[in-house]
C-alpha positions as CSV (number, residue, x, y, z in Angstrom):
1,X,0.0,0.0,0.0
2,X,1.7,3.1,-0.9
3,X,1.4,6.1,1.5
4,X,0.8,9.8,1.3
5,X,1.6,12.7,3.3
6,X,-0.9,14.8,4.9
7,X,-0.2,17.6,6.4
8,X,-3.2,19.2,8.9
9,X,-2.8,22.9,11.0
10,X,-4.3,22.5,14.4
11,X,-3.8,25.1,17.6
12,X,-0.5,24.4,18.9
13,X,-2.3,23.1,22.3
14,X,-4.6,21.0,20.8
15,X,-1.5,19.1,19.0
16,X,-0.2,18.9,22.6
17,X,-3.0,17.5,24.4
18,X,-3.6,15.1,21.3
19,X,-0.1,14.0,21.9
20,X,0.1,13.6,25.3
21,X,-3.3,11.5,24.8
22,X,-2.1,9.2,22.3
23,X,1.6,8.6,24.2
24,X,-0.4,7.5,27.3
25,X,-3.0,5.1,25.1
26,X,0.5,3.9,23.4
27,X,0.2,5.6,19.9
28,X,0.9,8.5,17.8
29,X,-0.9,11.5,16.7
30,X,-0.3,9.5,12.8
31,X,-2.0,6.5,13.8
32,X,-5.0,8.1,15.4
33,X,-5.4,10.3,12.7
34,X,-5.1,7.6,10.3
35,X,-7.9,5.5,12.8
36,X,-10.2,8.2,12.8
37,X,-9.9,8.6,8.9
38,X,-10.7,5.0,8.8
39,X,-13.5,5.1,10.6
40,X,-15.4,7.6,8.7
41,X,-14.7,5.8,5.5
42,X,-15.9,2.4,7.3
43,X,-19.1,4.2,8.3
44,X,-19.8,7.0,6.0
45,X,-20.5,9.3,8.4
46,X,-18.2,11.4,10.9
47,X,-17.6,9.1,14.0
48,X,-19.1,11.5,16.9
49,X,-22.3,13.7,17.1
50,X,-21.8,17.3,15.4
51,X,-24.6,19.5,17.2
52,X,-25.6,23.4,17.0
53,X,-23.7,23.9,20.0
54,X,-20.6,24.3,17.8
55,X,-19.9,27.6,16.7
56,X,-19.1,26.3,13.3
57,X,-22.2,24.5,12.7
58,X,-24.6,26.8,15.0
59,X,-27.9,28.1,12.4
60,X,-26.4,31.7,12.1
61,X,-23.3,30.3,10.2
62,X,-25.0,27.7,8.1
63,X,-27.8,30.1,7.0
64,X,-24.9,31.9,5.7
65,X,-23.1,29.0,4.3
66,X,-26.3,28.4,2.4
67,X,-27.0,32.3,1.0
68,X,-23.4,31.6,-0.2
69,X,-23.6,28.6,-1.8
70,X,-27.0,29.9,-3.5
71,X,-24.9,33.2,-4.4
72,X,-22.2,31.2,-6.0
73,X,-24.5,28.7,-7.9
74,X,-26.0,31.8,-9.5
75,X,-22.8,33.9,-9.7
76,X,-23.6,36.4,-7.4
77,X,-21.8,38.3,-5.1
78,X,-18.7,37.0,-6.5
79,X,-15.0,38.7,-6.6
80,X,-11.7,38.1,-8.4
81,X,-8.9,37.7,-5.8
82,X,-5.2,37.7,-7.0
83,X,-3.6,34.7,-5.0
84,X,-0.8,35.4,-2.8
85,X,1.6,33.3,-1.1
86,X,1.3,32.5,2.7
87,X,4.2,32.8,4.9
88,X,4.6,30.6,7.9
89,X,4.3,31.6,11.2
């Protein structure tokens, strides 16, 4: 089986906690990653409960999500961007 890189930013803390998790369960921060991607493909869905109570997926930003997506289906509200390069922190 051949093997890929995949590179993923995360808070700095959040790398540490994950860390110290998976050293004290006797694995790496690769091999969870590479569980949990294995899992959703196994059952097609994300292995935990999303809910409103995140932020990210509360019904003030996905009624915006969807006015976008409608936007951009109907090229509305769209804008040219030159791309720039990203430096690293």
């Amino acid at each position: 089986m051949a093997t890929t890189t995949f590179s993923v930013r995360m808070d700095s803390e959040v790398k540490r906690q994950l860390d110290t998790f998976c050293s004290n369960t006797g694995l790496n921060a690769s091999t969870a990653i590479n569980m949990f991607a294995r899992a959703v493909i196994r059952e097609r869905r994300l292995p935990f409960e999303v809910t409103d109570s995140d932020p990210f997926y509360g019904e003030k930003n996905m009624a915006h999500l969807r006015r976008v997506k409608t936007d951009a289906e109907a090229g509305l509200n769209m804008s040219v961007h030159e791309l720039i390069e990203a430096e690293d922190a």
